[in-house]
C-alpha positions as CSV (number, residue, x, y, z in Angstrom):
1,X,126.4,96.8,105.4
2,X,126.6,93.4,106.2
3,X,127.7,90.3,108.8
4,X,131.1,89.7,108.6
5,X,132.9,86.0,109.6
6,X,134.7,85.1,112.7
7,X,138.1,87.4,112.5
8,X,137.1,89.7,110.2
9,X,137.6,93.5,110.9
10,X,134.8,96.1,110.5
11,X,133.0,98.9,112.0
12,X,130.5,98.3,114.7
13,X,126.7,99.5,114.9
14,X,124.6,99.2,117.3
15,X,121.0,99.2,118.0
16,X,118.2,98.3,120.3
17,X,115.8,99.8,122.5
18,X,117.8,102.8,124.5
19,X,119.2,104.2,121.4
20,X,119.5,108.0,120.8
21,X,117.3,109.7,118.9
22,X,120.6,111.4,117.7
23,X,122.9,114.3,118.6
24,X,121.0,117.5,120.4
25,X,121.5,120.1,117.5
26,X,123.7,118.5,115.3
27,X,121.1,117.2,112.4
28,X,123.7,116.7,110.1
29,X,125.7,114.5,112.3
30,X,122.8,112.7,113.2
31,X,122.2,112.1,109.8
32,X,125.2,110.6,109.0
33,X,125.5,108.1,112.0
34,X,121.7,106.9,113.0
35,X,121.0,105.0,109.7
36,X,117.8,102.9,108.8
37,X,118.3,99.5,110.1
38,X,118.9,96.9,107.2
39,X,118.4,93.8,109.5
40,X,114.9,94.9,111.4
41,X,112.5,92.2,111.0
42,X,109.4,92.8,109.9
43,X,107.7,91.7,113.9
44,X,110.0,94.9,114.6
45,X,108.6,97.0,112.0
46,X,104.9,96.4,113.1
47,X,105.9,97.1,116.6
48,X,108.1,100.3,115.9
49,X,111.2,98.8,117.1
50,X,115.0,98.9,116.1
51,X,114.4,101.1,113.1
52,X,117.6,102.7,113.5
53,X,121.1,101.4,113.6
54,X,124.2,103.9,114.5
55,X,127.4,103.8,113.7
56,X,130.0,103.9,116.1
57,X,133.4,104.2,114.4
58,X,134.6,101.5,116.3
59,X,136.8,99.0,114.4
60,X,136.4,95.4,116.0
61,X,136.5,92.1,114.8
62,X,134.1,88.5,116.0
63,X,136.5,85.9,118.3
64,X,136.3,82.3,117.6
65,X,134.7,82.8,121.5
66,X,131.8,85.3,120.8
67,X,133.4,87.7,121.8
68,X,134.0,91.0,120.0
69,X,137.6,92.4,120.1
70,X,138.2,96.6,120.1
71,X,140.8,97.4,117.6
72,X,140.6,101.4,117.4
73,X,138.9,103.7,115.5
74,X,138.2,104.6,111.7
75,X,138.1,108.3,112.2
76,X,140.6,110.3,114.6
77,X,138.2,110.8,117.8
């Protein structure tokens, strides 16, 4: 998992403060989408923040503007 470059297509993840805990009675799927999140810093750590990352599925790619552009998905939801 890493940054991409302006343009460049790949899968979105999220995290922050209001993020699930995971999917009610679905460990497995839980498992497989809320991952440990490679880019906390260590003030987060300490604090107990943005642990987690999850992975949407959703292809998108950076604009020249900021902005991030939805392209689809990588599975067939």
């Amino acid at each position: 998992m890493q940054m991409l470059p302006i343009n460049a297509i790949g899968e979105l993840y999220l995290t922050g403060d209001c993020l699930s805990k995971g999917y009610l009675n679905r460990p497995e799927l839980t498992a497989e989408r809320f991952l440990p999140n490679p880019f906390q810093t260590d003030e987060e750590k300490k604090g107990g923040k943005n642990g987690r990352i999850y992975k949407t599925g959703d292809l998108v790619r950076w604009l020249p503007d900021g902005e991030l552009e939805y392209l689809g998905r990588n599975d067939f939801q």
